[in-house]
N, C-alpha and C positions, 0 to 999 in steps of 0.2 A: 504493500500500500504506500502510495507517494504522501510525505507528512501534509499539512496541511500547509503550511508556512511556505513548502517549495511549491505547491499548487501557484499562492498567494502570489509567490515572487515569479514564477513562470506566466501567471494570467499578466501581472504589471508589465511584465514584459514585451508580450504579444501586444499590450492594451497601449503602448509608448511606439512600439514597431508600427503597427495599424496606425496609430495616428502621425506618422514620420511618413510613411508611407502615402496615405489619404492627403499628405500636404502636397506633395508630386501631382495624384491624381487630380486637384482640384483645380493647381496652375494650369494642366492641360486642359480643363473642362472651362475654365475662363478665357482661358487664350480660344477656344474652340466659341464662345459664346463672344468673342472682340473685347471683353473686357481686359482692359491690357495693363491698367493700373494694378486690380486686385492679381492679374496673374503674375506680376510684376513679384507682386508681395509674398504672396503662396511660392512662388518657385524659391523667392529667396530665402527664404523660411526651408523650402525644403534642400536646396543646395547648403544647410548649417550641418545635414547630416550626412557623414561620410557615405555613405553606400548609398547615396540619392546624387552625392555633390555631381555627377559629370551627369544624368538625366534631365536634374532641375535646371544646369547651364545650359542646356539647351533651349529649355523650354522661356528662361528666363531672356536668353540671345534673342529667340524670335520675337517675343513680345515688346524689346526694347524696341528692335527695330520694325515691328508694324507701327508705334505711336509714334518712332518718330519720320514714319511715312505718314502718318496723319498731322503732327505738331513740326518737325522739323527743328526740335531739340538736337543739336550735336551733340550735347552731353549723352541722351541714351544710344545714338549712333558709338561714340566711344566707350561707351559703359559694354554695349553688345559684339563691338570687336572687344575686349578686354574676353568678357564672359566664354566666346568661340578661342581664342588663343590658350586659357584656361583646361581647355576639356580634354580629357584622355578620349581620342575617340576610338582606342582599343576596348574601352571599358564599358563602352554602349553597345545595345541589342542592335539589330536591325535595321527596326524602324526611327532608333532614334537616328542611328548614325546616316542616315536619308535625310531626317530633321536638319542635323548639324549640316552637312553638304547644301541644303537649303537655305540655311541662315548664312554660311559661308559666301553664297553666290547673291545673295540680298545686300552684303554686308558690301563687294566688292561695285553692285548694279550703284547703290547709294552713293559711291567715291569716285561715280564717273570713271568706274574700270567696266568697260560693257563689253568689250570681249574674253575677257576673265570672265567675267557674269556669266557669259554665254556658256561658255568651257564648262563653268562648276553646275549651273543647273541640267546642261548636258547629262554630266554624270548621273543626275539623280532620276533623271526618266525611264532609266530601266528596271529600275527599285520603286518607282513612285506610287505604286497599287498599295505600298506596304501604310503607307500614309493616311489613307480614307479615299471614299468616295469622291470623284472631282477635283483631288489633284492632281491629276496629270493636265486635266486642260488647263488648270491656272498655273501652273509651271512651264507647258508647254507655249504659254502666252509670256509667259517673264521671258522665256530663252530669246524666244523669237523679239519679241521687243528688243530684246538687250541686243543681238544681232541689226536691227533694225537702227539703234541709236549710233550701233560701233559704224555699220555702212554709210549715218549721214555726216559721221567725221573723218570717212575716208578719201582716198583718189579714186578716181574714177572706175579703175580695173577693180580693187577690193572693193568697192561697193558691187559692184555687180559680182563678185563671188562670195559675197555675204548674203546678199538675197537671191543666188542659185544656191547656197547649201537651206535656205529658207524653205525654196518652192519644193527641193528634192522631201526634206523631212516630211511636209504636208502631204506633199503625194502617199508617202508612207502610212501618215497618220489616216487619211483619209481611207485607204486600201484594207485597216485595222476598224475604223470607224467612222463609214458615211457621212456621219452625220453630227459630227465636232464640228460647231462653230471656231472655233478657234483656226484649226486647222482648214476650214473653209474659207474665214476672212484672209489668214497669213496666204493662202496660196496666190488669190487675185492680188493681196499685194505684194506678194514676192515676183510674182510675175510682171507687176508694173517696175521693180524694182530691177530686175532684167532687162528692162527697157522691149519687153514682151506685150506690148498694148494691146494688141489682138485678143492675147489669151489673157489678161488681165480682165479686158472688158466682157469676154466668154465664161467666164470663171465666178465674175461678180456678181451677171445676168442668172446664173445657174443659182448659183447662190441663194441668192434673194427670192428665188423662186423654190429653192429647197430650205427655204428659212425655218417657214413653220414647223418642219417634218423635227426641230431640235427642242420644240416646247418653248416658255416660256422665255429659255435666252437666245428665241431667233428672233423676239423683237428690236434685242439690241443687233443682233447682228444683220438685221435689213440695214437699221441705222447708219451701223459705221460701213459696210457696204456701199 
């Protein structure tokens, strides 16, 4: 029979674990809700406990740097390269070390490094299913953006082979799924990007006409179309 006292000290145990734990879980469930102050707080709360510290840096990275994609504080820009330079990312699962490649190519898109951007979110679209639902189109919209920003600071020849490795990916993407908006819009404009007008304005036409078939986000994408 286990005395009573090590019961005591075993349940406090689990009852301190659990709640070390549930501080991780809560950062991501705020960061997942856009609340980015409290997941701010939660991650760092749970980055105090060793065996959380490289999960909660990640979770704590991305959140700096969604607010300050909304405020445009440099301080959480440098607070969230600090927190990614920090992380073991031998020590992370999976899904986070996807996460951390995320924030890493965020972190780079914000410094006006946008073929670095391009590079690092790269990496992550082969692993991005590991993430949730609906992140590969909004990653595969960062890359292509970042792609699209590096082509309008370059010469003439790298822009045009910045939006042909654009239009080849879409093609891809499309071939995988019809019906990606993302991957619908980038193609007409990779192909304008090409200096491909024909199929640019072919592509758009189709587009806009296979909008609806995406639900609700083919309103936007008649739009920017």
């Amino acid at each position: 029979m286990i005395p009573r006292c090590l019961v005591f000290v075993l349940a406090a145990g689990l009852s301190v674990a659990a709640a070390q734990k549930d501080a991780l879980t809560r950062s991501r469930q705020l960061y997942n809700a856009l609340q980015y102050d409290a997941a701010i707080a939660a991650a760092e709360e749970a980055r105090r406990q060793p065996a959380l510290a490289n999960a909660a840096a990640v979770v704590l990275a991305r959140a700096l740097l969604e607010r300050y994609r909304e405020d445009g504080d440099a301080a959480d820009l440098s607070a969230a390269r600090g927190a990614i330079a920090h992380t073991d990312a031998a020590a992370l699962g999976p899904r986070d070390r996807v996460e951390l490649t995320l924030a890493l190519a965020e972190s780079f898109y914000f410094d006006d490094r946008f073929g670095a951007a391009a590079e690092t979110f790269e990496l992550a679209l082969p692993r991005i299913d590991l993430v949730g639902p609906g992140a590969r189109e909004l990653v595969l919209d960062w890359w292509a953006g970042s792609l699209d920003r590096q082509a309008q600071l370059s010469p003439e020849s790298a822009r045009r082979s910045s939006y042909a490795r654009v239009l080849h990916r879409m093609e891809d993407e499309l071939a995988r799924a019809d019906n990606s908006p993302v991957a619908i819009y980038w193609l007409a404009a990779a192909a304008a990007g090409t200096d491909d007008g024909e199929r640019a304005w072919s592509a758009a036409q189709a587009g806009w006409v296979r909008a609806p078939q995406s639900g609700a986000p083919g309103t936007k994408l008649r739009a920017d179309l």
